[in-house]
N, C-alpha and C positions, 0 to 999 in steps of 0.2 A: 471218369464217372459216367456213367452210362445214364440214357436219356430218362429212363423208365425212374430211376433213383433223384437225377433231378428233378422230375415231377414230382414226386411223393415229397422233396426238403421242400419245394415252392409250397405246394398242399399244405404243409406242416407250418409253414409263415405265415401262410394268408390267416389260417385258423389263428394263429396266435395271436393276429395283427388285428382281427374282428374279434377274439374272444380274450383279450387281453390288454391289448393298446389302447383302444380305442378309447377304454373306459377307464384306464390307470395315468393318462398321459393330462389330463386335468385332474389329479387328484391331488387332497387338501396339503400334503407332503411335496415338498420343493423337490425335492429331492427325489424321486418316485418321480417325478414330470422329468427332472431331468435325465434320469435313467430311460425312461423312454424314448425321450427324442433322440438321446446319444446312439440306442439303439437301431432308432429308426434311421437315420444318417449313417448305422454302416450298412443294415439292408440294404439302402438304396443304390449302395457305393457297391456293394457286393453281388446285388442280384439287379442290376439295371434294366435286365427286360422286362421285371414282375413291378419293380418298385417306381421305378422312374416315369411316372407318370401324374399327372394331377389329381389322382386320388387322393394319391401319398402323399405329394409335396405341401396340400396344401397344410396341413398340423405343422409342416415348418413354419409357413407362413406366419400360422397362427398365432404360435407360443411366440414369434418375434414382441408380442406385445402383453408377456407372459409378466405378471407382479415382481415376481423372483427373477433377481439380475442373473443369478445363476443358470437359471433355465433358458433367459433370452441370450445370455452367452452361447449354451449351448447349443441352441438351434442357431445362431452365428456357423457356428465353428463346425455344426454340418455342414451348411449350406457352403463354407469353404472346400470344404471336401470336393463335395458336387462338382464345383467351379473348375475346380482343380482341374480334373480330367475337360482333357479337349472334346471328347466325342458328347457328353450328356450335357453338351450346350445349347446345340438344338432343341434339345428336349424340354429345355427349359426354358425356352423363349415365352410363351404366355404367361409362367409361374412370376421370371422376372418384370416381365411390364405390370401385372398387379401389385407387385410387394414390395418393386426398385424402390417408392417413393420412403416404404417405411424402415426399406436398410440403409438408407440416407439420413433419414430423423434417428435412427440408434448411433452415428456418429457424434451426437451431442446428445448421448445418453446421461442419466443422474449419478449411473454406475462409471467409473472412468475404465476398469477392464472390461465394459463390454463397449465404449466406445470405441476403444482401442482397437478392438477386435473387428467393429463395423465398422473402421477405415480398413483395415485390411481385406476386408468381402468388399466394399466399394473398390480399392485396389483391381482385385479382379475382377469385375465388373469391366472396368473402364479398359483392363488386360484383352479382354472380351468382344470390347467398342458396343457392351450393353448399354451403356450410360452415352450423352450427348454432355458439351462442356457446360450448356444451360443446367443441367440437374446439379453442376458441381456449386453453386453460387453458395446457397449457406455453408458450404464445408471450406472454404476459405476467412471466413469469420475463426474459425475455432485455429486460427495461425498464430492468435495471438491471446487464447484461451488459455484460466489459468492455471491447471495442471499440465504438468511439463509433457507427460508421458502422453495427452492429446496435440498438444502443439505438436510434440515430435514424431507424430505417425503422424499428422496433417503437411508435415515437412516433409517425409519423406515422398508421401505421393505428390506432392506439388512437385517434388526434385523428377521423381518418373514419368510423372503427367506432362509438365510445363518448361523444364529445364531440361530434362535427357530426353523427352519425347519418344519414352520405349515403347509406348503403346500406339507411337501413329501408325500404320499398317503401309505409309506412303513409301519409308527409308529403303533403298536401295544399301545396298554393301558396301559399296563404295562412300555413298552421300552419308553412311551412318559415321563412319570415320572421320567426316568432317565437323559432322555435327555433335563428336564426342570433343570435340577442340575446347581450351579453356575461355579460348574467346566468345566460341558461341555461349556455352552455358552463362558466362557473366553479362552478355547482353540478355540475353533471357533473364537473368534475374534482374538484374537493371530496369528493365521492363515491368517485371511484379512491385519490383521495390517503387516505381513510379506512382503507387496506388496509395503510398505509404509515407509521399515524399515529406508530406508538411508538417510529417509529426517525427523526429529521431527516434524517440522512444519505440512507437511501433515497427519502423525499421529495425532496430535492435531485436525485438521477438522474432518477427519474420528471418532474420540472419540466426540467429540462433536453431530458429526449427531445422534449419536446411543444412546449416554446417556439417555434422555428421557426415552427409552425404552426396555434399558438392566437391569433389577436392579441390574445383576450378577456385576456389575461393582459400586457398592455400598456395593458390601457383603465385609467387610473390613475384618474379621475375616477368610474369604475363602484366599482374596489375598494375606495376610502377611505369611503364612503357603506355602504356595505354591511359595512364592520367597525364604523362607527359605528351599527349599524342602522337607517340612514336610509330605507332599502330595506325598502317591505312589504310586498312580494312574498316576499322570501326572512326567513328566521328564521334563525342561525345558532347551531351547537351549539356549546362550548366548545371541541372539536375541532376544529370543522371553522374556527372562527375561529383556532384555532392554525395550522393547515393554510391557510389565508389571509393571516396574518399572513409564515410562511415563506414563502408564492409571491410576495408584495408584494415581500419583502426581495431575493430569487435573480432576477426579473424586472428588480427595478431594476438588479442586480449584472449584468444580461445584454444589458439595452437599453443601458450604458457601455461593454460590451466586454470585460469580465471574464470569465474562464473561473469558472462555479459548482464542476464536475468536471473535477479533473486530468487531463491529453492523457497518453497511456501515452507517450507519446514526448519530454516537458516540454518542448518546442520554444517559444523565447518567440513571442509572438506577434506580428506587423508589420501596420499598416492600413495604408491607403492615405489621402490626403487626406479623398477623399470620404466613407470609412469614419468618419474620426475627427472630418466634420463630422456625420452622423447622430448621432455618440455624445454629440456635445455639446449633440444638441437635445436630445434623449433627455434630457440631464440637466436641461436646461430645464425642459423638459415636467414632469418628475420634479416640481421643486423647484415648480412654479406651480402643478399640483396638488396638493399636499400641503400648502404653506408654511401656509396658514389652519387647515389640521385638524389637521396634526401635533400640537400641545398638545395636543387634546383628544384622540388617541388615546397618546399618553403616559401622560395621565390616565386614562384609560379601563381601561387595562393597565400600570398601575404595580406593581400587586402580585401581577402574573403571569408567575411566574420563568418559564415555559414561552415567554411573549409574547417579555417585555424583550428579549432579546438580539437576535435579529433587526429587532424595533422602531428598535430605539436605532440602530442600524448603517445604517438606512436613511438618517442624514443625512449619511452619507460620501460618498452619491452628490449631494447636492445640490448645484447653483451658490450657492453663500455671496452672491456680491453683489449677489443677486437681490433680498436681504430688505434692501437698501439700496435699488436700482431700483426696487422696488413700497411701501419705508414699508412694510415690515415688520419694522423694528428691533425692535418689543416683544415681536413673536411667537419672535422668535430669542430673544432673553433669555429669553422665558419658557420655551423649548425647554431651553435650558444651566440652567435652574434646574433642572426636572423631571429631566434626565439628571442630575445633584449629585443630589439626591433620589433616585433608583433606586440611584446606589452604595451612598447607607448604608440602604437598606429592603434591600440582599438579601445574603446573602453566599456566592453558587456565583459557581463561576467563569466561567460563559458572560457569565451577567451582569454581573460586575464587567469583563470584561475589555471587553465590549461598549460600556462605558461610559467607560469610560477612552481606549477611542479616538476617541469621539465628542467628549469633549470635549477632547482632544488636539487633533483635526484641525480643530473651530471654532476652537481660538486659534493655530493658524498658520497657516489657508486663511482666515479670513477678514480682512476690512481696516478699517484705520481705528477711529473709536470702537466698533465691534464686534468688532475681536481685541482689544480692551485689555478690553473687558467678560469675553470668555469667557478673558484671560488673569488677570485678577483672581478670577473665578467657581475657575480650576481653583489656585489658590493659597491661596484661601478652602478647598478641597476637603481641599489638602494639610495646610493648621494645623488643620481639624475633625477631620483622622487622627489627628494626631499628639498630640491634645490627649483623643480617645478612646483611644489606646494608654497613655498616660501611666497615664491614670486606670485603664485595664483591670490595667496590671502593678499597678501599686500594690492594687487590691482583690485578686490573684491571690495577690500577697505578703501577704494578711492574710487569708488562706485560704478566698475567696468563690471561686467558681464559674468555671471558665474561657472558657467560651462566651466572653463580650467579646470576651476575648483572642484566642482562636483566629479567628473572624470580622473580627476588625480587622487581625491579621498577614497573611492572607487579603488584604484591600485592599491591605496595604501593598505586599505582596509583586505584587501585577497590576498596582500605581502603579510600581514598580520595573523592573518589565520593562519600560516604554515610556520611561522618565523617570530622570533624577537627582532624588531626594529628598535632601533635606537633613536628617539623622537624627543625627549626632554624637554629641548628648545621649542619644537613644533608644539608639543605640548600647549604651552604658554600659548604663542600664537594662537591655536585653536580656541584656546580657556577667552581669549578678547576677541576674537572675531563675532564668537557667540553673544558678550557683552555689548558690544561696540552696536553690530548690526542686527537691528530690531527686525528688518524686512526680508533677511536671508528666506530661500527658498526650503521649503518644510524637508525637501529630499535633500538638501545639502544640510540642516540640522541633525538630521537623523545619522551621513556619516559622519560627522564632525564627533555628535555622542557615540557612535562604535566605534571611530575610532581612539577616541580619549578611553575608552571604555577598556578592550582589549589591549592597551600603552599600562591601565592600573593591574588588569591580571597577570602581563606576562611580567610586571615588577614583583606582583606578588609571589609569583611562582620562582623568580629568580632569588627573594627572601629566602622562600619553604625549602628550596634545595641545597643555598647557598651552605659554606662551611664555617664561614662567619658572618656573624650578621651585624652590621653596623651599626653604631645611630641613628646616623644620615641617612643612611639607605631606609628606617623605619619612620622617619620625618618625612620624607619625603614621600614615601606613599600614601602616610595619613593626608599628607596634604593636597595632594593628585586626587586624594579617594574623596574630600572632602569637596574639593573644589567641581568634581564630577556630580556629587550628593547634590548641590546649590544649582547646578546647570537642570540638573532632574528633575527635583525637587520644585524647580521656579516653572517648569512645564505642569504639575501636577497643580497649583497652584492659579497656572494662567494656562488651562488647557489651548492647543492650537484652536486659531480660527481659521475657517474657509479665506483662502485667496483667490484664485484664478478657477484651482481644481479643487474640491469637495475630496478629493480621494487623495491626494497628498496630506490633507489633515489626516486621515486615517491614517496612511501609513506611518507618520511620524508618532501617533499617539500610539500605536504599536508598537515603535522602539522604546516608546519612553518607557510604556510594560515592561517589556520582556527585560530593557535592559537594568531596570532599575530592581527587577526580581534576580534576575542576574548576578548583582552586586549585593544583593541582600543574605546570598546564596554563599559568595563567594569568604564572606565575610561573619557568618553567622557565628554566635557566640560557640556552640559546641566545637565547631573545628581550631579551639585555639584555648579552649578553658584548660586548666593545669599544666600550661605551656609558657614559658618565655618570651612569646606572643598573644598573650594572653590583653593587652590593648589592644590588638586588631578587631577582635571580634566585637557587633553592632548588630543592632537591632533598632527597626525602627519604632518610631511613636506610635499608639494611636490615630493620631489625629491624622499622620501620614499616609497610614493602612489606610483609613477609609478613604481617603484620597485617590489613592493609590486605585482602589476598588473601582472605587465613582469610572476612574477613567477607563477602567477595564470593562466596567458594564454596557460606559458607551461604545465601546467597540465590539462588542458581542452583539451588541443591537443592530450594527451596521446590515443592511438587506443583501439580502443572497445576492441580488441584482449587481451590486455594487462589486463583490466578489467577482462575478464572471468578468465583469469588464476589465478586472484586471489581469485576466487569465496568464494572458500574454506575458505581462510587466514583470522585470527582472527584480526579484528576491521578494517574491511574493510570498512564498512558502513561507516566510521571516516575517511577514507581516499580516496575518490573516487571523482569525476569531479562533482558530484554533494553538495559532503559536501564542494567543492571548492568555487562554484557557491553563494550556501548560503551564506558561509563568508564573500563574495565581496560583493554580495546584502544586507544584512543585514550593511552592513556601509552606505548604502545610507537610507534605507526604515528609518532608525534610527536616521538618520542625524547625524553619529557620524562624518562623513569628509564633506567637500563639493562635491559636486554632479557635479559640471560643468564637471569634467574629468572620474571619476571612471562615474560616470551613464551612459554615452555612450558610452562607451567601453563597460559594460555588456550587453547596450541593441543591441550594433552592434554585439552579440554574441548569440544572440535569436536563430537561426536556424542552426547555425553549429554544436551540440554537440548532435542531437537526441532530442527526447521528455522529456526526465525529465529534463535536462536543459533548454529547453525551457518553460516547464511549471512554473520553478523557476522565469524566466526575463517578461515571464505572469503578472506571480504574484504578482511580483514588482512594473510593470507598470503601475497595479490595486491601487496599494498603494502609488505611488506615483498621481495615477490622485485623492486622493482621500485628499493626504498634500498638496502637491505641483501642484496642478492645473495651474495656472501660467507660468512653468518653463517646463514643460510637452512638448509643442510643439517644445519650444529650442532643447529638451533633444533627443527627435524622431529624428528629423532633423540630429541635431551632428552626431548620429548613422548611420544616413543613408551613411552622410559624410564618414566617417571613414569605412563602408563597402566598400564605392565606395573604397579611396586612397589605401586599400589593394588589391580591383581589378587591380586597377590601377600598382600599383607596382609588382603585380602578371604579367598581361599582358608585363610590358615593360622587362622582363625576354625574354618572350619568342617572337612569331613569329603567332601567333596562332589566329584565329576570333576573336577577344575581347566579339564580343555581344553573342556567343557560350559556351565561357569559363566559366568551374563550380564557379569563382569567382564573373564572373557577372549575372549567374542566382542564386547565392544565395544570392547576393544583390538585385534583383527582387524579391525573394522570402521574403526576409525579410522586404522587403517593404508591399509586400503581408501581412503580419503577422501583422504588424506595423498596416496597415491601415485597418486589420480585427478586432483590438480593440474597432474600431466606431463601434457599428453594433444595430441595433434597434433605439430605441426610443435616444440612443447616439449619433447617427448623428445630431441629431437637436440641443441636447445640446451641442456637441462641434462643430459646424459646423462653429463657428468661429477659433478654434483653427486650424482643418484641411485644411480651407483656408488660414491661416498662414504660415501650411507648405508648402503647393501648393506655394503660392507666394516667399515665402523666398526660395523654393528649385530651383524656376523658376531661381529667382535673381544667385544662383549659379551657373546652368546649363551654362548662359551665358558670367561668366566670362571665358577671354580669348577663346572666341569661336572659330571655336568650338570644340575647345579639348574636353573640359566638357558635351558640347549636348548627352552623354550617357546618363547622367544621369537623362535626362528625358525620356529616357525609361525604366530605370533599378528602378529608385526611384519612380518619380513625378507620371506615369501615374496612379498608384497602389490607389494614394490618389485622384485623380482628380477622380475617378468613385466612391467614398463616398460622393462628391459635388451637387446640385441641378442643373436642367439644367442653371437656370440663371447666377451661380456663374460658369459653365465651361464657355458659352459665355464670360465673363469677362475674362477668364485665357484667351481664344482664342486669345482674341481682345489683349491681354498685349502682347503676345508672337508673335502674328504677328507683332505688331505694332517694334518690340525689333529688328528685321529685315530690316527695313525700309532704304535705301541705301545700302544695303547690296550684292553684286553678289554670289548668296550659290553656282554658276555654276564652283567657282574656283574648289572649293574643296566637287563633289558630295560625296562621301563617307563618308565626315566628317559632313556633314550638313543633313545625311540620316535619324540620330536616331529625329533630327529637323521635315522633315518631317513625318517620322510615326508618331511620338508624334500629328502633326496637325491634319492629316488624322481620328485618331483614334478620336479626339475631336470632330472635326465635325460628324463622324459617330455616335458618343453618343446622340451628339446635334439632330442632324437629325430622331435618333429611339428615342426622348425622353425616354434614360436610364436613367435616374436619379430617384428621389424620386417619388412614387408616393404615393402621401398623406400621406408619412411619413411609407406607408406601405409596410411590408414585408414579404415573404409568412415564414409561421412558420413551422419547419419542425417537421415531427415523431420522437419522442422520446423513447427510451424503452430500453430493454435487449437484445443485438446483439446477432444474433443465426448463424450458420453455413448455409451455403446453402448446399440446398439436393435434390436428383434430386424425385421430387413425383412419389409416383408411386402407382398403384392401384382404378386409376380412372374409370379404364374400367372393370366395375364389369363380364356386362355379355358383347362379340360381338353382336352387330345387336341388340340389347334391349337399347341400348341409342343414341337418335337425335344429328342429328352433333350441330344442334342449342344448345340443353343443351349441352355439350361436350364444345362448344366454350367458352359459359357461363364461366366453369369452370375455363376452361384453363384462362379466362379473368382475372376472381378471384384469381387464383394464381398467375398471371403476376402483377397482383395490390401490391400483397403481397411482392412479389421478391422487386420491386419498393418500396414500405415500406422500405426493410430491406437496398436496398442501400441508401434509404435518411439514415436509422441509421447508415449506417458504415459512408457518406460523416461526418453526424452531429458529429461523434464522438470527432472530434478533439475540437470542441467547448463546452466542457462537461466541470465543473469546477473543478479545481484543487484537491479540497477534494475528487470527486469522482473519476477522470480520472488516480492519483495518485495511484500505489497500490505496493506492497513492492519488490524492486528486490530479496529478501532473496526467499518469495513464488513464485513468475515468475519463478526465474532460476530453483527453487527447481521443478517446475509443467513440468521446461522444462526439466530437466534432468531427472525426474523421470518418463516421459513419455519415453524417448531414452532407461532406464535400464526396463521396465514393462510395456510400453503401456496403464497405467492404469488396467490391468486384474486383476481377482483375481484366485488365483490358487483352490479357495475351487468351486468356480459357472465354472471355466473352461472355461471363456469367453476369447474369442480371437480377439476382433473386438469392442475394442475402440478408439477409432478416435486421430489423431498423432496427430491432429493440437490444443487441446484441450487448450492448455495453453496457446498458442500464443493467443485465440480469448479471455481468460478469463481477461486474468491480460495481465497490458501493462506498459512501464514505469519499470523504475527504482526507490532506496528510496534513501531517506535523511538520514541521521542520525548528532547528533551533540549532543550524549548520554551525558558526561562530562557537558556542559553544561544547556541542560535540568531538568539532578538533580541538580545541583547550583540552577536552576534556583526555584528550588520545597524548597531548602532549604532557600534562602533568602524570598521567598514570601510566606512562610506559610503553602501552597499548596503542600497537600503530593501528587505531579504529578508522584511520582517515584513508591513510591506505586501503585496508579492506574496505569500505563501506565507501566512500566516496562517490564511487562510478555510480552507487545506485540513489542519489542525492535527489532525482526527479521520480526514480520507480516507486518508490516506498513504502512496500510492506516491510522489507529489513530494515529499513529509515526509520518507519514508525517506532517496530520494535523496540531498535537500540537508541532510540532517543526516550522511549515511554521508560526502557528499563533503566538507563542514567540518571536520568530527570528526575525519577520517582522514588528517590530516596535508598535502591539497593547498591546504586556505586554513586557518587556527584564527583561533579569537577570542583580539585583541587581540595580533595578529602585529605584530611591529616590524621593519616592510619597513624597504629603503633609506633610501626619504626621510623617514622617521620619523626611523631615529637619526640620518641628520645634522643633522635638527631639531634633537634631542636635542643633539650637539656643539655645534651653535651656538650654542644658547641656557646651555650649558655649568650 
């Protein structure tokens, strides 16, 4: 092309680019801004002499902070282009030091495709040595962020940055070959993972980002040498072999196919052939490496509670009849001996539980004379318990020291979760220790009651299955269950008092909850009506429920304060305001009691405990408008009641405003809450129900008036703004009419909350606030990101119009506004996702306070404090005991799948919210169960 022609296309661009661009690239169409920037990213790429210059670049710049994810995408994914070529580097040296900072804040974009996209332009960047390892600090926070597909492009450039060091400009050819060795890369990571050390959980995210793309963390034959330190090249710290030992374990768990970190979305997972033939070499590989060293790292870390548990688990992934194939019979035994040996050296429960599956899954995956070894080996395990319990009660009862005891109920109780034990006898003993000794320690009560507890389910379960059902065997549970009922029952009765520690009382009135909802559960009249088991089924008293309640309430009051201190403390998750909440809920969702009493007490407790409690009485609420439709409006109401009478009695304490007082804004509030359940297209379907409340609450308001007229400003008015205008005219016209001879001028103050309540009605009446055609504005939904203050819009002084300038600034204020509708919307996000595990919250919270997120190998010192609070929110569930029952009576190996994720839990929450809550329970008596039942009569 001849010069004269390229002059006239450049001519033809610039015109285009001034009578065109400039004025279509902010226009009101997303879409239209995006078509020009795309455009303008290939000019630049196409005609570098004309375009590549800071006139141009700076509308990239600019639209980076463009409303529309789409469009800041797309000035990304120019700006990649740009990058791309070596030479329009230079060129871009002033573009990138103004606008470095704000393609670093799009890494933790709201949009996750355009994060995604600005780690990869960071990428090159740092491809570049544009970036210093200081700029990289907040982008190692997002390692452990919770959309996967951010974590995993924050892994990969940690893998290039940190681990393969492809961008250091230092590597010779030689030196690069060394430094591709499996050794180096896992000191490297050893090194990161040191940031991470105090918390397992965040290690596991960090090992997951990076796996993809480390193989070093695959080389199995590298890493068993090197925790035995075979390797003397590398020395390993006690840490950094704990930190090894964890990648050993989440590696093998990942080269099988296992998810380490839960998918926000719990989708099971599907392979394909070819997938699930990798997975099996993988486990090969696994097992032929390891089969000869394994004893000796058993041994090596026997008595390192920190090790064991991830240690010992590593034989879940092995091919068992491998050690048959290769004449490695004795190495096996001697493995299942070591694993017997770790249960009785430790007694936490990582490691006991760790161990209990290990040698579970040797004696029913493996074959022949070596499942009959490891089924002898775990039988041998059960009479060494049971012959230490004996002896532990007995010296307890003659007033030695309880430790034994507490440590051996501890085994029993993580043997019981996976297993039927055979305990009859122990039974008894337990049933008198509890009589005999008044002064046992609260945490040694607590497993005595789970373990008598789970002794009556797996009997029952051994009924429900059974092919004939006995007498005896029906006598005998009544009277196990009975005797459990008096042991509970005398707790409810004579709640724990403080000993030594204040928080051992709580934990024990915890188990009494859950376990005695538990057994209420298990036992409830529906699962056994028109059955030949039809005795089983019970329901408690009255008098009991309220009991029952009392004790539940105290424990929901327990202070947050009290919570973190025990952050640490093993099976907490089991014993917290939220595993409280559940138990109570789960008798209604279930219909194991009647509802008229327990249901409004839990829902008049919706806003007092914080958001995970609240999202529990949610949830409920959900499930009840979905059985009990009918009863639903009653049940609201009740509650509302029952918030008022506690203001009420709060208030006549003291002296103080009553409509000020936090007892009656948190009865406003929960009315709020109550009446934020109608919301969309549900106003119309229940809009008879909500005028039910409105009229039934009105009818209360005014008895004995007007004492009660609070309450239609603290309860009623919450639900009269869900009503149509027609149906407030009607409340209007009731409620004035309800006045009618009436002088309100005795007593203005008391007939005040009367008038607001009026005023505000007609003011609703008057602005037509109600429905209009059903419609409501729908708000932004997305990934909540941090606010940041922009910066780098003003590329050059005096080269940009106040008019664009404004533009801008319009654009990002659009954007800001975006991000508050996402924080307002947050709280109406659903359960499944809003939910996410206190175990990673507090760990992201504490592990920010000791690290800031930094990593000492990048030297970053500038990630952001507040990183956890905006990630994860909420508290977890747990109701672990149960769950496995629940995998064991139904088939459903839930313990397997879901196990590992036992501290993470969003899946946790899930499939405990969904069991719990009435759509599957443990030790349901479907169909073919009871005609089982009938037939075998």
């Amino acid at each position: 092309m001849t010069h004269e022609k390229i002059t006239v296309i450049e001519e033809m661009m610039r015109k285009t680019f001034t009578g065109l661009f400039v004025h279509r690239y902010r226009d009101v169409d997303p879409n239209i801004r995006m078509a020009c920037i795309e455009s303008l990213g290939v000019w630049i790429v196409s005609y570098p002499s004309l375009f590549l210059q800071d006139l141009y670049l700076k509308y990239l710049g600019w639209t980076l902070n463009d409303k529309s994810a789409g469009v800041r995408k797309t000035s990304i994914l120019a700006l990649q282009n740009l990058y791309e070529v070596d030479d329009n580097v230079p060129s871009l040296g002033l573009f990138t030091e103004r606008f470095s900072n704000r393609m670093i804040e799009l890494a933790d974009d709201i949009d996750v495709s355009v994060a995604v996209a600005a780690i990869g332009l960071v990428k090159q960047l740092l491809r570049h040595q544009l970036l210093s390892d200081d700029d990289l600090g907040p982008l190692y926070d997002l390692l452990i962020d919770e959309p996967a597909e951010i974590r995993h492009a924050i892994g990969a450039l940690v893998y290039d940055h940190l681990i393969a060091q492809k961008f250091s400009s230092s590597q010779s050819g030689s030196k690069s070959d060394e430094n591709d060795s499996s050794e180096v890369h896992l000191g490297r990571m050893l090194q990161i993972l040191r940031e991470f050390s105090t918390d397992p959980i965040l290690c596991t995210y960090v090992i997951d980002d990076v796996w993809d793309y480390m193989k070093a963390m695959k080389d199995w034959k590298c890493i068993v040498p090197m925790l035995l330190d075979e390797n003397p090249l590398i020395e390993l710290t006690d840490v950094d072999a704990t930190n090894l030992v964890r990648l050993l374990y989440a590696s093998a768990r990942k080269a099988v196919g296992e998810r380490i970190v839960p998918a926000t979305d719990n989708r099971k997972q599907y392979y394909n052939k070819a997938q699930k033939e990798i997975f099996e070499n993988n486990r090969r590989d696994i097992t032929v490496a390891m089969m000869k060293n394994f004893p000796q790292l058993l041994r090596k870390f026997m008595a390192d509670k920190a090790k064991v548990p991830s240690l010992v688990e590593i034989i879940l992934y092995f091919k068992l009849e491998l050690y048959s194939l290769k004449r490695q019979e004795q190495n096996f035994k001697t493995v299942l001996q070591l694993i017997k040996d770790a249960f009785f050296k430790h007694g936490e429960k990582d490691a006991l539980r760790s161990c209990v599956k290990a040698i579970i899954f040797c004696s029913t995956e493996s074959q022949g004379e070596l499942q009959d070894f490891a089924q002898n080996k775990l039988k041998e395990l059960e009479d060494e318990l049971m012959t230490k319990l004996k002896s532990a009660i007995k010296e307890v009862a003659e007033g030695d020291d309880e430790y034994s005891l507490l440590v051996n109920l501890k085994r029993l109780y993580e043997l019981q979760l996976a297993k039927s034990v055979p305990i009859e006898s122990l039974f008894e003993d337990m049933t008198s220790i509890l009589g005999k000794s008044t002064n046992l320690d609260h945490e040694v009560v607590g497993f005595l009651l789970l373990n008598m507890y789970l002794h009556v389910a797996w009997c029952l379960q051994c009924i429900i299955n059974g092919e004939n059902i006995s007498e005896a065997s029906l006598t005998s549970l009544l009277s196990k269950r009975t005797t459990l009922f008096e042991q509970l029952e005398y707790f409810l009765h004579n709640p724990p008092k403080s000993q030594e520690d204040g928080k051992k009382v709580n934990l024990l009135a915890c188990r009494v909850c859950t376990i005695l909802a538990e057994m209420w559960c298990l036992f409830r009249k529906t699962n056994f009506s028109s059955t030949k088991l039809e005795g089983l089924g019970f329901c408690p008293g009255a008098s009991i429920l309220q009991k029952f309640w009392e004790l539940c309430e105290q424990q929901l009051s327990v202070p947050d304060e009290t919570e973190d201190e025990d952050l640490n403390k093993e099976y907490i998750e089991e014993t917290n305001r939220d595993a409280v909440m559940i138990a109570a809920a789960k008798l209604i969702a279930t219909h194991t009691v009647p509802k008229e009493f327990l249901g409004p007490e839990i829902i008049s407790h919706f806003v007092m405990h914080g958001p995970s409690v609240a999202e529990i009485v949610k949830h409920l609420i959900t499930v009840l408008k979905k059985t009990a439709t009918d009863d639903v409006p009653g049940l609201l109401l009740e509650a509302l009641k029952r918030a008022y009478h506690r203001h009420v009695e709060e208030v006549s304490k003291r002296d103080d405003d009553s409509s000020s007082s936090k007892s009656f804004l948190d009865c406003k509030d929960l009315a709020s809450r109550l009446s934020g359940t109608f919301v969309g297209a549900a106003r119309n379907k229940h809009r008879a129900d909500i005028l039910q409340i409105v009229r039934d609450a009105v009818a209360f308001s005014f008895i004995d008036a007007p004492k009660q007229l609070p309450f239609l400003e603290g309860a009623v008015l919450q639900f009269v703004s869900k009503l149509p205008n027609s149906d407030v005219l009607d409340i209007l016209k009731d409620v004035q009419k309800r006045i009618e001879n009436v002088n309100t001028d005795e007593d203005p103050s008391g007939w005040r909350p009367y008038h607001i309540f009026v005023n505000t009605l007609r003011e609703k009446y008057a602005k037509n606030d109600g429905f209009q055609d059903g419609k409501e504005v729908v708000k932004r939904r997305g990934r909540p990101r941090k606010r940041r203050n922009i910066q780098g819009k003003k590329l050059f002084d005096g080269q940009v119009s106040s008019e664009e300038e404004d533009s801008i600034s319009a654009s990002d204020q659009d954007a800001q506004d975006g991000e508050e509708e996402q924080e307002e919307e947050a709280e109406e996000v659903p359960l499944i996702h809003s939910l996410r595990s206190s175990s990673k919250s507090r760990s992201l919270r504490v592990s920010r306070q000791e690290s800031r997120g930094q990593m000492k190998t990048a030297d970053s010192g500038k990630a952001s404090q507040d990183k956890a609070a905006s990630r994860t929110s909420g508290t977890e569930i747990s109701s672990y005991h149960g769950l496995k029952l629940y995998s064991i009576i139904s088939g459903q190996d839930i313990q397997k799948n879901y196990s590992p994720y036992i501290q993470l839990g969003s899946t946790r929450t899930r499939y405990i919210l969904e069991y719990l809550f009435g759509q599957q329970t443990w030790f349901q008596l479907n169909l073919m169960t009871v005609q089982k039942i009938d037939h075998s009569g």
